[in-house]
N, C-alpha and C positions, 0 to 999 in steps of 0.2 A: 649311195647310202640307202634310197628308197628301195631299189633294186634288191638290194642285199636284203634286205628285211624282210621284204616278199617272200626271197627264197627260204629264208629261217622259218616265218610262218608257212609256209607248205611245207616243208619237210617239217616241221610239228605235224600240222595236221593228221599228214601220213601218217606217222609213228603212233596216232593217235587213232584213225582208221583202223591200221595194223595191229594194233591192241587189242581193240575192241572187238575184231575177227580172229584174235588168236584162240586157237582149240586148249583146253583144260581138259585138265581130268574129269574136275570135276563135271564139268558141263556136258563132255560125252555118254557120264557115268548119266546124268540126268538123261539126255535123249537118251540114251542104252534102254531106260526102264519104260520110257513112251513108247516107244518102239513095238517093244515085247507085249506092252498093250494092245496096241495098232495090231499087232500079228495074231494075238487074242480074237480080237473082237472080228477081224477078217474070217478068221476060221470057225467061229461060230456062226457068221451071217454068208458064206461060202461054206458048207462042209467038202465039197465036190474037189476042194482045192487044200482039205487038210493037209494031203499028204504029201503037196510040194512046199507049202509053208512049211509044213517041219522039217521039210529037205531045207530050205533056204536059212529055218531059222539055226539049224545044226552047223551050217558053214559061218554062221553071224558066232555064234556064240565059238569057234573052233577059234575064229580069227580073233575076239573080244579075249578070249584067254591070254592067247599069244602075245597079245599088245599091253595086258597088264605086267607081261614079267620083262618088259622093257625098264630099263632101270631110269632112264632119262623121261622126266615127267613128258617135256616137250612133243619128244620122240613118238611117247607112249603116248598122247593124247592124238597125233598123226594116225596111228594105226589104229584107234580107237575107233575113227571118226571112220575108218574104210570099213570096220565092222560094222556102224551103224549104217553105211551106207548099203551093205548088204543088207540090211533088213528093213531098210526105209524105200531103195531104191528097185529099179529093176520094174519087173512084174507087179510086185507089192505093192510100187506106187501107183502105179496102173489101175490094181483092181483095188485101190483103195478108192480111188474116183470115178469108178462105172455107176455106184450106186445113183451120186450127183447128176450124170451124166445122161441118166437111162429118167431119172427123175424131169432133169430138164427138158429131155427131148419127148416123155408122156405131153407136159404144159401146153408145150410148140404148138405139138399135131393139136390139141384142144384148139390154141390159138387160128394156126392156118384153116382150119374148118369153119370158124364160126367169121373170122375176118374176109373171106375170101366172099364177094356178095356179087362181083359180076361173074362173067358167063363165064370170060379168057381165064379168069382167078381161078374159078371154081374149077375147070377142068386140070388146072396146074396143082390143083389143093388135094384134088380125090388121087389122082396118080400118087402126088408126094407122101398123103395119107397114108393110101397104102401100102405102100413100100416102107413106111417107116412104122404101121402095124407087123407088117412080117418082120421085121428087124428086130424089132423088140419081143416078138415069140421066140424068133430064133436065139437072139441073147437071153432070155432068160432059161431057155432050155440047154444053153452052153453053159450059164453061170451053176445051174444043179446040176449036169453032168460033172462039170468041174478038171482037173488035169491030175494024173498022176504022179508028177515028179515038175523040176523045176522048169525043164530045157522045155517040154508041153505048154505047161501054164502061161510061159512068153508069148510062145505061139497062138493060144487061145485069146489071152488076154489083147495081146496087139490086135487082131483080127475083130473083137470086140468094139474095143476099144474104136478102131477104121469106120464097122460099119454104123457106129452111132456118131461119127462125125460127118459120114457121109448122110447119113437120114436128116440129123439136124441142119447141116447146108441146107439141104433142097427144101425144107420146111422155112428157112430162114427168108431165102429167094421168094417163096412164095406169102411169106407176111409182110417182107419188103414191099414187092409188088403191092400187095393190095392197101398199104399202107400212103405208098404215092397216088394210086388213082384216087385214092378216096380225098387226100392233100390236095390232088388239081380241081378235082370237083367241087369244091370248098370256095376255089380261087376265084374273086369277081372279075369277071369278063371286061377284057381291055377292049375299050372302046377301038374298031376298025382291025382289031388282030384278028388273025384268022387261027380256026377253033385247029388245037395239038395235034397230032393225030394219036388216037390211042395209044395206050403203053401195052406190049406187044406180051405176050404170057409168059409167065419164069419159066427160063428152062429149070427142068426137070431129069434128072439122070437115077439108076440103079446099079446095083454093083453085084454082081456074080459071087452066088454063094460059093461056088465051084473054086476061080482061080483067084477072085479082089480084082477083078478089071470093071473100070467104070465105065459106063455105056448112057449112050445118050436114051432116050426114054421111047424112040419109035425101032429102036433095037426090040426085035421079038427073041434072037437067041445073043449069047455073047457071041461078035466077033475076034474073039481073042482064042476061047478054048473050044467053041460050040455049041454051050451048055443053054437049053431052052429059058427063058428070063419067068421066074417064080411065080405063079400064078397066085395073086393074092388073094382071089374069093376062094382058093381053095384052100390057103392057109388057112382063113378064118373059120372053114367048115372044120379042120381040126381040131378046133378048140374046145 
């Protein structure tokens, strides 16, 4: 009897999960018009990328039509939802979170510089610095170039997107680090233990503007395509 009961209350539940996630009209109708915001406010804070947003938004609103002369609400809230996913998902999503992304990873390098206070830190801080100064010239001179059409913008966008997750790693490694030496340093000395032996310096890697292959950081060219590894005091004379 116990049994049996349990199974009535989960299969409520479900029914009541399943509800709660069921698509409407009206509610895709809602995301519909955030959406068209979100696509808005992208293409005024990206010009460079107007012109594949209005590709992307042109296949949203093709499909959004389509899905309203479905006569079955159900049906029609289904195909709704794949139209907003055209304009929610994709590239869109992507470059809707570089802003965040390029934001977080400025803070980092502030952090890894100022926290990094021994010798092994500091030389893991200035490499990762670097490399994540040229990353972020070269993203932002992607983000105002911008892409022509939609099949581009993926392509820019993911490669973006890459090399701001690879900067932020190696920024990440190196505030770790200097976060633990500073922790053991802190640590009162156990009587008769014998002293740690230092904590060894973050690796450190860069990533090939050329192909996207990551390379450990005593890499002078990629061994992957050939391509000589960026000279960062020169990026910064560009500026």
């Amino acid at each position: 009897m116990l049994a049996s009961k349990r199974l009535v209350a989960m299969a409520l539940g479900a029914a009541m999960f399943a509800g709660a996630c069921k698509k409407t009209v009206e509610g895709e109708n809602k995301a519909w018009e955030r959406n068209l915001q979100h696509v808005q406010e992208l293409t005024a804070l990206y010009p460079g990328f107007a012109g594949a947003l209005t590709e992307q938004r042109k296949k949203a609103e093709d499909a959004m039509t389509a899905a309203k002369t479905v006569s079955d609400p159900e049906q029609s809230a289904k195909k709704m939802a794949e139209a907003n996913s055209l304009l929610a998902g994709g590239f869109v999503s992507t470059l809707g979170e570089l802003d965040g992304k390029t934001r977080t990873l400025r803070e980092k390098l502030v952090t890894a510089s100022t926290e990094a206070e021994h010798a092994s830190d500091q030389a893991g801080a200035k490499a990762a610095t670097d490399d994540a100064q040229r990353i972020l010239k070269n993203v932002d001179e992607q983000l105002k170039t911008g892409a022509p059409d939609a099949v581009t913008a993926a392509v820019v966008v993911r490669k973006i997107d890459g090399d701001l997750s690879t900067a932020t790693a190696n920024l990440n490694r190196v505030i770790d680090a200097a976060a633990k030496r500073k922790q053991a340093a802190t640590k009162p000395a156990t009587p008769g233990a014998s002293n740690a032996p230092p904590a060894p310096p973050p690796k450190v890697t860069w990533k090939c503007t050329y192909c996207g292959h990551v390379n450990e950081d005593s890499d002078k060219k990629c061994p992957n395509c050939g391509a000589p590894r960026p000279d960062p005091a020169a990026a910064k004379k560009k500026r």
